[in-house]
Backbone as CSV, one residue per row, in Angstrom:
resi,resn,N_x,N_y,N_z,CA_x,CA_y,CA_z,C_x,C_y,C_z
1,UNK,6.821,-15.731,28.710,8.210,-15.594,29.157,9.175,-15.546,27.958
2,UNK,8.895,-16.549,26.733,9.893,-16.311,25.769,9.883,-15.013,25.197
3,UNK,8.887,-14.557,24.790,8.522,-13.041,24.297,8.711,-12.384,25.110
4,UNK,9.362,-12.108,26.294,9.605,-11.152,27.361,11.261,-11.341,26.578
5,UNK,11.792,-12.721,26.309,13.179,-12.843,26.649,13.502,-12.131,24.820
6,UNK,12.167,-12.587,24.059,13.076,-12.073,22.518,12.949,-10.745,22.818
7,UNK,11.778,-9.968,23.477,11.996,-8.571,23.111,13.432,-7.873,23.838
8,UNK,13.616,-8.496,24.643,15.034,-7.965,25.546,15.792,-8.075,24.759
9,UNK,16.058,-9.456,23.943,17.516,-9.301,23.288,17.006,-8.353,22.016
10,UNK,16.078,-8.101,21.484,15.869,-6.926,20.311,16.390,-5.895,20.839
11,UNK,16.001,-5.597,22.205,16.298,-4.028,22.356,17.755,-4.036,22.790
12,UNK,18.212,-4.995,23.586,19.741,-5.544,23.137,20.551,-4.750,22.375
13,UNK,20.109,-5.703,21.568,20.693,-5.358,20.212,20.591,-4.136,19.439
14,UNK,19.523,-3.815,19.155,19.456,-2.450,19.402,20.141,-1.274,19.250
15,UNK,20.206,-1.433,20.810,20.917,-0.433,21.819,22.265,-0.679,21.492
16,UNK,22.663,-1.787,21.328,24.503,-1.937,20.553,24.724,-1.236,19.584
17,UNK,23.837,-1.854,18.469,23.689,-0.703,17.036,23.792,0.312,17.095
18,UNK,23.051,1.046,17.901,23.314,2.599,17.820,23.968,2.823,18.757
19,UNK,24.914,2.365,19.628,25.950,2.428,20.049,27.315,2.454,18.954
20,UNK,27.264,1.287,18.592,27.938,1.480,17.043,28.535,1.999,15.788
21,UNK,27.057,2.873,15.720,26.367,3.899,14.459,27.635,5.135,15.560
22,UNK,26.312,5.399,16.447,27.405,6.887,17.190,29.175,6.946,16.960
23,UNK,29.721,5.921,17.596,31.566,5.347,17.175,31.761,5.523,16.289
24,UNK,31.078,5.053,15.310,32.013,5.223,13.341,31.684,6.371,13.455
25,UNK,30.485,7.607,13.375,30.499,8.372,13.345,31.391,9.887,14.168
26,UNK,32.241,9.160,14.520,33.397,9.648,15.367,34.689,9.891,14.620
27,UNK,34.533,8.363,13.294,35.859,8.659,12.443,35.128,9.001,11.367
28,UNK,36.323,8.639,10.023,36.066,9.203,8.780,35.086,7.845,8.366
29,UNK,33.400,8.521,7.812,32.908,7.534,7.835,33.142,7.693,5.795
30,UNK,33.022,6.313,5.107,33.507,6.580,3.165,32.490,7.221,2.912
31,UNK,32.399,8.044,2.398,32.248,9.189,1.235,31.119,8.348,0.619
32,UNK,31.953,7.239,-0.393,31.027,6.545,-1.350,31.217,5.237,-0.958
33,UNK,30.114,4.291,-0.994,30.415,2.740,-0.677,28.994,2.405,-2.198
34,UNK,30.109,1.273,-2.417,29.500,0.489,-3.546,29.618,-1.090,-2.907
35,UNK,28.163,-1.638,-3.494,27.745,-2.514,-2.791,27.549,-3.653,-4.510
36,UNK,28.086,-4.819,-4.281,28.038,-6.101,-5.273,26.862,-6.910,-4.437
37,UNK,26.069,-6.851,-4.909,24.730,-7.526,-3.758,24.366,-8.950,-4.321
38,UNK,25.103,-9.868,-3.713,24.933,-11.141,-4.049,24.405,-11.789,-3.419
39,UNK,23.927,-13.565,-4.131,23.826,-14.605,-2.941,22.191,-14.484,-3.036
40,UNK,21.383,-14.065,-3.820,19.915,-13.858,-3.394,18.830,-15.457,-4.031
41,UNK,20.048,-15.617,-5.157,19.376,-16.969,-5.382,19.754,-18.383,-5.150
42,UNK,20.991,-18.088,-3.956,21.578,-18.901,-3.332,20.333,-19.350,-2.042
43,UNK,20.145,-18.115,-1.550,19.130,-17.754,-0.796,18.297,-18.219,-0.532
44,UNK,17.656,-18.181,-1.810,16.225,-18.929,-2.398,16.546,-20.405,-1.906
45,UNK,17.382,-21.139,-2.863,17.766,-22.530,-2.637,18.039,-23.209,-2.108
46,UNK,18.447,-22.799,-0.396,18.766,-23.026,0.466,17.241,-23.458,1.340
47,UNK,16.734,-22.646,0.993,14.922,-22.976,1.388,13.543,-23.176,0.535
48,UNK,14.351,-24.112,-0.410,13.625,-24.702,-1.807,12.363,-23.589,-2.167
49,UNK,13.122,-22.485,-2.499,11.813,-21.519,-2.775,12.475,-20.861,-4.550
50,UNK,11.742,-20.717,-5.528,12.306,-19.990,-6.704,13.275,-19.062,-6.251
51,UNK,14.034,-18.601,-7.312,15.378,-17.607,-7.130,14.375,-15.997,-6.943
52,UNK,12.800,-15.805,-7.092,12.589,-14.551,-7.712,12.165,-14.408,-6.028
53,UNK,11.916,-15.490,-5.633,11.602,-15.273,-4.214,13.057,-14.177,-3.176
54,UNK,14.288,-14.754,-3.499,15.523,-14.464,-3.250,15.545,-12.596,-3.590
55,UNK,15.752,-12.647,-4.590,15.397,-11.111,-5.139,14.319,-10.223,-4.476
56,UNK,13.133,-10.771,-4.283,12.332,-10.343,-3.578,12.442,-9.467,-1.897
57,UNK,13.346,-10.844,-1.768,13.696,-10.824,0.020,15.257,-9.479,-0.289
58,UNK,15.581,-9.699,-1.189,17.068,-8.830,-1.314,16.624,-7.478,-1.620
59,UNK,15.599,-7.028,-2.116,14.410,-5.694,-2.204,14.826,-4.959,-0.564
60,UNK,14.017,-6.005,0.076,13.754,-5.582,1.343,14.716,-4.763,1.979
61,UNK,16.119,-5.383,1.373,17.684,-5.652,2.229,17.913,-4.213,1.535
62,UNK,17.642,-3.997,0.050,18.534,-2.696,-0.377,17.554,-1.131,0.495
63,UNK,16.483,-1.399,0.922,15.882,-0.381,1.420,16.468,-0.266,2.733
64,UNK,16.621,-1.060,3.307,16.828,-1.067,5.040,18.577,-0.496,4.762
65,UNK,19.426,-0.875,3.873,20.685,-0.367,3.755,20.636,0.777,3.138
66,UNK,20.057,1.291,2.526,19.980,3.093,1.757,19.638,3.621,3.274
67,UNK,18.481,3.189,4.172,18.045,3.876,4.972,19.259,4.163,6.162
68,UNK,20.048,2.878,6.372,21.281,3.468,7.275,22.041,3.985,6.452
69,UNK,22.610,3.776,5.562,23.417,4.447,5.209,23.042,6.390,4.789
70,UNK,22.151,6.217,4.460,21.702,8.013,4.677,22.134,8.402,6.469
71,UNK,21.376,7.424,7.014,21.595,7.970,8.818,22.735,7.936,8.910
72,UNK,23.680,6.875,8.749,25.469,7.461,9.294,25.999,8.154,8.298
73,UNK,25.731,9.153,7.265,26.405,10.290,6.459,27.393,9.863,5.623
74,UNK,26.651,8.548,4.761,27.385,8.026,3.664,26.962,8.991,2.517
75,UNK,27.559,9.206,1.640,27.320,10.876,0.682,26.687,9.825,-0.829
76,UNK,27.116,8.861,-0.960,26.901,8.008,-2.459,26.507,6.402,-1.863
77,UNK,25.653,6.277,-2.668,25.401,4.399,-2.464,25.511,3.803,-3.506
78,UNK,26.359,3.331,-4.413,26.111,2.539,-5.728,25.553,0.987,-5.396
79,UNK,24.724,0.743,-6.163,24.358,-0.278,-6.288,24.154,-1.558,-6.926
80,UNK,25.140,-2.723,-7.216,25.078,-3.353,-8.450,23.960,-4.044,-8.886
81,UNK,22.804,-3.492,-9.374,21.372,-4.273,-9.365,21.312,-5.432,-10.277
82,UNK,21.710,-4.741,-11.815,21.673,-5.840,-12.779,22.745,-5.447,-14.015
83,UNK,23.837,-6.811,-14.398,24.631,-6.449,-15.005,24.150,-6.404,-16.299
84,UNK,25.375,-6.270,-17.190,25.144,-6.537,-18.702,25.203,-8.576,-19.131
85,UNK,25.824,-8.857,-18.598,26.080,-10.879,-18.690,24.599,-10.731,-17.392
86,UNK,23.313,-10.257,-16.968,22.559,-10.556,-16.258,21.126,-11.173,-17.196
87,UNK,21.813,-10.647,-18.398,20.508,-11.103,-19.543,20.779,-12.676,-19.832
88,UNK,21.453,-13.170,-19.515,22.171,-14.544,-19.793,20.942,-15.390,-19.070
89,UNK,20.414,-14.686,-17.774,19.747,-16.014,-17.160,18.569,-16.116,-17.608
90,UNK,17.791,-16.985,-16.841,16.732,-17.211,-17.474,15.210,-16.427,-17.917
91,UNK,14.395,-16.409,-18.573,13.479,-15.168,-18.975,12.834,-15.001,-17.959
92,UNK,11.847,-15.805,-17.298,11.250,-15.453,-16.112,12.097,-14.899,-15.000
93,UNK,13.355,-15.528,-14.814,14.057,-14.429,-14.065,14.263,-12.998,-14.095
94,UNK,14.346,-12.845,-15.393,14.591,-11.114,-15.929,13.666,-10.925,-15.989
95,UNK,12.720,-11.349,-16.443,11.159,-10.586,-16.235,10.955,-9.537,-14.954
96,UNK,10.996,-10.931,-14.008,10.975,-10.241,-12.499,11.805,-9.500,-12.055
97,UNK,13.493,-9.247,-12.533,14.132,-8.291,-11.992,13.545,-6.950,-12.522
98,UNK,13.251,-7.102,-13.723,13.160,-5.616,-14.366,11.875,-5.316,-13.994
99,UNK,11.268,-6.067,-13.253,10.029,-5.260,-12.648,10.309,-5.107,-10.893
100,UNK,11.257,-5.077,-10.535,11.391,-4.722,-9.215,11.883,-3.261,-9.002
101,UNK,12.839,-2.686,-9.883,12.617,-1.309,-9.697,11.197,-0.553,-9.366
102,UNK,10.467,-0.710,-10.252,8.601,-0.581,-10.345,8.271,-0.831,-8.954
103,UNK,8.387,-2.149,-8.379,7.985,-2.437,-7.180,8.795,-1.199,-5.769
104,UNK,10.079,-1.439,-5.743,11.070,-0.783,-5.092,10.611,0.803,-4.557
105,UNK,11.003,1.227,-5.924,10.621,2.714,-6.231,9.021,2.982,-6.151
106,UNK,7.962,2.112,-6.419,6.537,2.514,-6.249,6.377,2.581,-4.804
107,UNK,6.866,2.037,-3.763,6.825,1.795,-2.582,7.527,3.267,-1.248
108,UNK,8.689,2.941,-1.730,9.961,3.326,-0.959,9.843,5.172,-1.306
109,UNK,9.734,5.835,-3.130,10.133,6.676,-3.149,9.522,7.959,-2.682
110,UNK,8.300,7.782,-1.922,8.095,8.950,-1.390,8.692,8.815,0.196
111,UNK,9.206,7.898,0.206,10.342,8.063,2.001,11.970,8.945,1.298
112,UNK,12.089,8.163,-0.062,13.479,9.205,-0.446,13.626,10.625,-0.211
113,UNK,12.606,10.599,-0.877,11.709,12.817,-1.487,12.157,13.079,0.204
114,UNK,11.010,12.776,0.923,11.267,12.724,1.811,12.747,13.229,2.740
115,UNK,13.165,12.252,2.356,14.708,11.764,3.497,16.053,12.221,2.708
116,UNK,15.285,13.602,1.424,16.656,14.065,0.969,17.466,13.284,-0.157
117,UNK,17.031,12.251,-0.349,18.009,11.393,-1.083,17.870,11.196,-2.467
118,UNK,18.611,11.443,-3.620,18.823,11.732,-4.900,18.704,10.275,-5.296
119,UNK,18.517,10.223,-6.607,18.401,8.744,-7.020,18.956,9.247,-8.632
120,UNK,19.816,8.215,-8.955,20.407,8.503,-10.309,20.528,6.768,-11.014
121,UNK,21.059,6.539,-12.163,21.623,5.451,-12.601,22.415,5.274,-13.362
122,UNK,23.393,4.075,-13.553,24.247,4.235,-14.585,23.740,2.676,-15.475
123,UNK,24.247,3.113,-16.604,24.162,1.679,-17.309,23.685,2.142,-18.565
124,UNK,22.812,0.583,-19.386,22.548,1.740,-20.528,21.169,1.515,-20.493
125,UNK,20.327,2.633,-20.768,19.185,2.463,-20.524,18.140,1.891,-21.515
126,UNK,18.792,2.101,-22.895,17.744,1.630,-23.732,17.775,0.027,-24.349
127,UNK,18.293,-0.647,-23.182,17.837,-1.926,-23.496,16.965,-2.372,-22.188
128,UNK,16.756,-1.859,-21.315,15.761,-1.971,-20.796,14.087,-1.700,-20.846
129,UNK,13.668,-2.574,-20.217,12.155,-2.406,-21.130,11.218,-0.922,-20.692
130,UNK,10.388,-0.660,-20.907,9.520,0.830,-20.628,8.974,1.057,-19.522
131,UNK,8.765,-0.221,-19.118,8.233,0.121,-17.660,9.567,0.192,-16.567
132,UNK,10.361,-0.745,-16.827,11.349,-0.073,-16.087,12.653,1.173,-15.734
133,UNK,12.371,1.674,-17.301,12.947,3.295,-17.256,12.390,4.188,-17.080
134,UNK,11.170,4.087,-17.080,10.007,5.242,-16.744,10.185,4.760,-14.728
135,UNK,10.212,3.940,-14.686,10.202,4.247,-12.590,11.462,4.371,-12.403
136,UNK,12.492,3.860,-13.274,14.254,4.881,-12.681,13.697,6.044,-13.210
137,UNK,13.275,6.470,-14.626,13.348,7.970,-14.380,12.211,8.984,-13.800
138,UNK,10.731,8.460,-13.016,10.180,9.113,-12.435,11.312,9.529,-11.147
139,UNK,11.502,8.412,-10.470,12.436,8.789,-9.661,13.866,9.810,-9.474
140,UNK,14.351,9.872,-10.800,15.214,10.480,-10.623,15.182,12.126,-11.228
141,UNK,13.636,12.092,-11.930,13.045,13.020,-11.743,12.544,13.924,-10.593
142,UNK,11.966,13.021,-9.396,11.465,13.316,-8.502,12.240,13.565,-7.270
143,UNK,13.288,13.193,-7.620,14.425,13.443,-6.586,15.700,14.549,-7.011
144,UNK,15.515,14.548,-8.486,16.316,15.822,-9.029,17.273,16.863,-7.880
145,UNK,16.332,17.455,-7.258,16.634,18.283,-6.686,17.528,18.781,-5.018
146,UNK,16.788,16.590,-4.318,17.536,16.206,-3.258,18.877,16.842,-3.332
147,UNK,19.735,17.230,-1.909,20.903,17.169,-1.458,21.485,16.341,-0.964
148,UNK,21.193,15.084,-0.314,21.533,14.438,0.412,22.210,13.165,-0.273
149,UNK,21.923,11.698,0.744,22.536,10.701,-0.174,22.580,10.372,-1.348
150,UNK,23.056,10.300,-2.347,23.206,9.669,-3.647,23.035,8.080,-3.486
151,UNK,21.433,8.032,-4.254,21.361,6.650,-4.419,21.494,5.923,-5.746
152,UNK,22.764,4.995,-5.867,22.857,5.089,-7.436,22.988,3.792,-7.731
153,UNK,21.770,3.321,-8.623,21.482,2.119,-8.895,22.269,1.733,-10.576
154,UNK,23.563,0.387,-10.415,23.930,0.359,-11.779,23.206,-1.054,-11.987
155,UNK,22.332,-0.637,-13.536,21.676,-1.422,-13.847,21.766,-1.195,-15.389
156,UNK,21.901,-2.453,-15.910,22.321,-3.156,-17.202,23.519,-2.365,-17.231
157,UNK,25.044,-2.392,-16.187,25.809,-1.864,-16.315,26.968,-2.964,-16.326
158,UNK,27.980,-2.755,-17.411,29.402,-3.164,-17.383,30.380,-2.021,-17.614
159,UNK,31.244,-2.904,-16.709,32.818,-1.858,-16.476,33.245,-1.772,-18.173
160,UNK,33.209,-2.901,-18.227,34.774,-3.194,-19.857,33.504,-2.210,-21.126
161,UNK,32.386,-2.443,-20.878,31.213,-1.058,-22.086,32.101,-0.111,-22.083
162,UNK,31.697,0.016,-20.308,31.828,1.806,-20.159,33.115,2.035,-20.338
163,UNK,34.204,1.620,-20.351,35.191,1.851,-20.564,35.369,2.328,-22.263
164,UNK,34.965,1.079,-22.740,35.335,1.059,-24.171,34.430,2.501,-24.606
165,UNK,32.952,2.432,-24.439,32.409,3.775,-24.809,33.418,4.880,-24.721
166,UNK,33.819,4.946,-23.544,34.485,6.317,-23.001,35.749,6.309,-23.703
167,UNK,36.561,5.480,-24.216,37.753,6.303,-25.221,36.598,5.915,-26.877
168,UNK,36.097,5.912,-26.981,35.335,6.170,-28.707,35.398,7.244,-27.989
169,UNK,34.494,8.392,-26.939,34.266,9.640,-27.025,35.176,10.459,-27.180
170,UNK,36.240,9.745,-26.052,37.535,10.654,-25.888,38.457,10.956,-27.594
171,UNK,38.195,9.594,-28.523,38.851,9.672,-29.496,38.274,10.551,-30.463
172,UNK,36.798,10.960,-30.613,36.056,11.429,-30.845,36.226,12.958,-30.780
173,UNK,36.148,13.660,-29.353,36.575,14.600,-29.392,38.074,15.175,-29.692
174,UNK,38.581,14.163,-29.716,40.302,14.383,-29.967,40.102,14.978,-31.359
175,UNK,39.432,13.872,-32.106,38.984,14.392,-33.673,38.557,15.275,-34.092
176,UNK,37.800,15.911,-33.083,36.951,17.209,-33.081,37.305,18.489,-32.864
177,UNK,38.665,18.267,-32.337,39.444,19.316,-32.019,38.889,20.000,-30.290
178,UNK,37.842,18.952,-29.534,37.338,19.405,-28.322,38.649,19.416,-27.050
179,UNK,38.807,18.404,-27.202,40.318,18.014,-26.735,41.687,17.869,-26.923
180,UNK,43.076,17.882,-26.231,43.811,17.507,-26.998,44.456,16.266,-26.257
181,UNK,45.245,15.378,-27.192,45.623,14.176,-27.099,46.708,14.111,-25.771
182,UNK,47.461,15.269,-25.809,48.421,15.426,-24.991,48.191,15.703,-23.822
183,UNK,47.143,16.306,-23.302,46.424,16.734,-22.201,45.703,15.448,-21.432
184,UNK,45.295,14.503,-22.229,44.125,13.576,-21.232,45.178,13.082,-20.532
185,UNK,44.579,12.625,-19.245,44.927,12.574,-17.883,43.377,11.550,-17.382
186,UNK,44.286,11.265,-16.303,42.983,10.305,-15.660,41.671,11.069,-15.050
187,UNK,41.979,12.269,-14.630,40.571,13.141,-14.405,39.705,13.603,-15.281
188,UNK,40.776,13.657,-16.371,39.896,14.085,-17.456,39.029,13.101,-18.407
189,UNK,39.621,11.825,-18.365,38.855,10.519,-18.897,37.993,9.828,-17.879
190,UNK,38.336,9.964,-16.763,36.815,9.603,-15.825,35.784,10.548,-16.002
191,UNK,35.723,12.080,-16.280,34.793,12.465,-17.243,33.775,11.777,-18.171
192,UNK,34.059,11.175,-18.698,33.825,10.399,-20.101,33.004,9.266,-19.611
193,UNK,33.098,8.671,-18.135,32.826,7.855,-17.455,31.617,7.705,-17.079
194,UNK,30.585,6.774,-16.777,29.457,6.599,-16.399,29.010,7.479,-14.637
195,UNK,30.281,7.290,-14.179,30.561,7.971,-12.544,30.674,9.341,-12.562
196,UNK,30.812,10.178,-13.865,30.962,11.601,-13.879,30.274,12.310,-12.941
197,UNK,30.790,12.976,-12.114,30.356,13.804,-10.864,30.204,12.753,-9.605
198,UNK,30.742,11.581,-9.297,30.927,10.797,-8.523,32.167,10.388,-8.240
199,UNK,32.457,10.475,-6.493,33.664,10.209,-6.457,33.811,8.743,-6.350
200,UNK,35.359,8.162,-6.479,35.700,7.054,-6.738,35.087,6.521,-5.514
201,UNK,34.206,5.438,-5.134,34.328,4.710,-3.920,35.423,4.808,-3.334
202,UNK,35.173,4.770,-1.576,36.040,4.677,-0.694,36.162,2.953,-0.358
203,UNK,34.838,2.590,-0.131,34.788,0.873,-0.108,33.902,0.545,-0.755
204,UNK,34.210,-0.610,-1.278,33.585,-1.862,-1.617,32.795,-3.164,-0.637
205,UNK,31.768,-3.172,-0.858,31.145,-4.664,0.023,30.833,-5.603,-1.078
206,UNK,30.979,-6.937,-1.175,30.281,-8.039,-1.787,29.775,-8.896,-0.783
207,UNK,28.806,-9.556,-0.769,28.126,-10.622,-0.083,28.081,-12.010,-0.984
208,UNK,28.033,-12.765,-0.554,27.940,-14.646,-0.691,29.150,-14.906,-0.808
209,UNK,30.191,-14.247,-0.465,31.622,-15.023,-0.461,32.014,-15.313,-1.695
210,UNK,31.390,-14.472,-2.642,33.078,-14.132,-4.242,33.330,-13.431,-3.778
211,UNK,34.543,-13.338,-4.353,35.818,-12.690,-3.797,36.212,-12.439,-5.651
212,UNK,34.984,-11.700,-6.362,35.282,-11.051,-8.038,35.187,-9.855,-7.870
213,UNK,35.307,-9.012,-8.989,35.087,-7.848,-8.887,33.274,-8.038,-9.978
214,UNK,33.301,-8.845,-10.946,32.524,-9.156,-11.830,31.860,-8.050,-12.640
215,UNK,33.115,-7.665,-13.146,32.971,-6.495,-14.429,31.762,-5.364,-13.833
216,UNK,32.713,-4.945,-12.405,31.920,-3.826,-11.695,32.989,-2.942,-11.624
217,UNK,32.593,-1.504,-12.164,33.839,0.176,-11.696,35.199,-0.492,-11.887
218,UNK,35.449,-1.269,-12.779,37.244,-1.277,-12.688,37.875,-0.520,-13.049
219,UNK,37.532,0.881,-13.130,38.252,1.920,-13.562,38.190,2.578,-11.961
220,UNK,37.113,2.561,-11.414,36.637,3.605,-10.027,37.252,2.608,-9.192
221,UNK,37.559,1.617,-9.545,37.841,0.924,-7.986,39.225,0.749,-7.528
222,UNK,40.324,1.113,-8.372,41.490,1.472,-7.918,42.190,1.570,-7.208
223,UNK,41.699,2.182,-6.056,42.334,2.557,-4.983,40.819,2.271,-3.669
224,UNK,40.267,1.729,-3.951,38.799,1.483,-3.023,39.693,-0.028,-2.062
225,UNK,38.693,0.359,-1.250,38.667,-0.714,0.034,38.365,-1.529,-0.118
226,UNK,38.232,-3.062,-0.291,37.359,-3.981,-0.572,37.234,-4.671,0.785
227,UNK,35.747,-5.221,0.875,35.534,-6.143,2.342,34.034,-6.686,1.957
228,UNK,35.014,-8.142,1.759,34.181,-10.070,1.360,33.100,-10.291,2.508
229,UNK,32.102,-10.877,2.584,31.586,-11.370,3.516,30.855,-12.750,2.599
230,UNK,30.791,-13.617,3.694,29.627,-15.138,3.192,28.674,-14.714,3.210
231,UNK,28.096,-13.849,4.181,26.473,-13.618,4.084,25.514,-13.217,3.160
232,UNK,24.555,-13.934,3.094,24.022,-13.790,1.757,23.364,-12.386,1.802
233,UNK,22.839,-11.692,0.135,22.599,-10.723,0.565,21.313,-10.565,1.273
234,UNK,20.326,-11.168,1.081,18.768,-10.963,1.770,19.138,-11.218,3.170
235,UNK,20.275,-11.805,3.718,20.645,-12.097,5.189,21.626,-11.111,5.380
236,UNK,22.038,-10.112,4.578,22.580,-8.942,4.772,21.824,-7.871,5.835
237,UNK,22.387,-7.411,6.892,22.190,-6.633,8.073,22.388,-5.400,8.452
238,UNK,22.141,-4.610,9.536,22.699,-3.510,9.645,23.875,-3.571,10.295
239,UNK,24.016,-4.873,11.341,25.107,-4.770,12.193,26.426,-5.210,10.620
240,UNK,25.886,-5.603,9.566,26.977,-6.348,8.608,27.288,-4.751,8.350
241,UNK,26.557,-4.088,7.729,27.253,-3.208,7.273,27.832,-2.046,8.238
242,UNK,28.000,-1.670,9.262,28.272,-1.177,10.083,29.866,-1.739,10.300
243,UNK,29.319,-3.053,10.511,30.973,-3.723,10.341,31.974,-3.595,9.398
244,UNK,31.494,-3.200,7.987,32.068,-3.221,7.184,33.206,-1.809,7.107
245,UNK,31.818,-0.528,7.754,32.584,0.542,7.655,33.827,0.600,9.176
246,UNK,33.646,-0.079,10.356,34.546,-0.422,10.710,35.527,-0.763,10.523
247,UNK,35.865,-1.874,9.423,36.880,-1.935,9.139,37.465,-1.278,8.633
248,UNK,36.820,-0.632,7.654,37.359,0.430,6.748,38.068,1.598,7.340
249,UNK,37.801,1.607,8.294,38.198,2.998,9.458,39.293,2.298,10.241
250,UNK,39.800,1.193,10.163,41.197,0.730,10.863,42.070,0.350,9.475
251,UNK,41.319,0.444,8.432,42.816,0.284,7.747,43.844,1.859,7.295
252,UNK,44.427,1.648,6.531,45.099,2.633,6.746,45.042,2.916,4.964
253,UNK,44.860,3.897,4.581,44.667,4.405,2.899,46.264,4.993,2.792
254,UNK,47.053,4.548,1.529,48.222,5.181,1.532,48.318,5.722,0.028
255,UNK,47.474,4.751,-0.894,47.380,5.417,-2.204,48.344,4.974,-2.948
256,UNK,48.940,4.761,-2.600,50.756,4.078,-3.590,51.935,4.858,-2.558
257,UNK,51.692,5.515,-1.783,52.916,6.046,-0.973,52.998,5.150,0.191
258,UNK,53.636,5.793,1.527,53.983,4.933,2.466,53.782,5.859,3.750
């Protein structure tokens, strides 16, 4: 009888979801959503298990969210995997992050090929170790050619780098006579930008309840949506993110006008 009663409320539920999914897909669903994926070793600790356990379970969470978000006709997914202040923690921790791409991508990427979906990254790559730039770049080899979602993982990425990189270039070519000084403009210096050929996010999600930006796109995020949640990320959902683009579809975008 109980298993009669959980499978009812699964299909429940369900059946709401894609009730749901269909509605947003009625309005303007964002373009690009960038995701701050927190809370995984909160996660852990909450059920006296290591933090790599947390990460592990938050794996699970970024596949099941690429996979809706391709189905409701999100065009970009950024992803904040691992920052530049992410080398700070402890070694066995980084060990295991930088081998979860490997895991991720050994698993998942023949459903991408598959399901259309491009895979790119930003950050910098050569401080990461060999095994983990060889499975971002099999992948983004192997997906080269996809049309569909943009899956874009920023890893060993900071805003205040990429920034600073991007006027050395800009000053650079100024020097070079590629550019001129009088001309740059903000389209033309997001060029220069790690996001080149990406549009600015429409929204933002963070999970575990900061409420930082934590030296993520502060150049791209400008004019983006932001929407906080407590939930951690491995307890991150489909109905969460569904909700999220809900909201996003009742506020109102004005840009600096009225």
């Amino acid at each position: 009888m109980l298993n009669k009663i959980k499978r009812w409320k699964n299909q429940s539920s369900s059946s709401e979801l894609r009730e749901r999914i269909l509605k947003i897909q009625e309005l303007q669903i964002p373009s690009h959503i960038a995701i701050i994926m927190d809370g995984n070793g909160r996660w852990a600790k909450k059920r006296a298990l290591p933090r790599i356990a947390g990460h592990h379970e938050g794996m699970k969470v970024v596949r099941k969210i690429t996979r809706l978000a391709n189905q409701v006709g999100v065009k970009a997914l950024t992803l904040y995997a691992f920052s530049t202040e992410n080398w700070k923690r402890p070694k066995m921790e980084v060990d295991y992050l930088m081998k979860l791409p490997e895991e991720f991508l050994g698993s998942f990427l023949p459903e991408l090929v598959e399901e259309n979906v491009k895979v790119i990254m930003m950050g910098d790559k050569e401080m990461l170790p060999s095994h983990t730039r060889k499975a971002i770049e099999k992948a983004m080899e192997d997906t080269k050619d996809n049309t569909g979602l943009i899956l874009n993982f920023a890893l060993n990425y900071g805003s205040r780098s990429e920034i600073i990189e991007g006027i050395k270039e800009v000053l650079k070519d100024c020097k070079n006579g590629i550019i001129d000084e009088n001309g740059l403009n903000e389209d033309i210096f997001s060029t220069y930008l790690m996001t080149d050929g990406l549009n600015d996010p429409d929204l933002l999600i963070r999970t575990s309840g900061e409420i930082r930006l934590s030296n993520f796109m502060l150049w791209q995020l400008a004019y983006t949506e932001f929407w906080f949640t407590d939930v951690l990320w491995p307890d991150f959902a489909e109905d969460h993110f569904i909700e999220a683009i809900e909201v996003f579809q009742n506020r109102q975008r004005r840009f600096g006008g009225v």
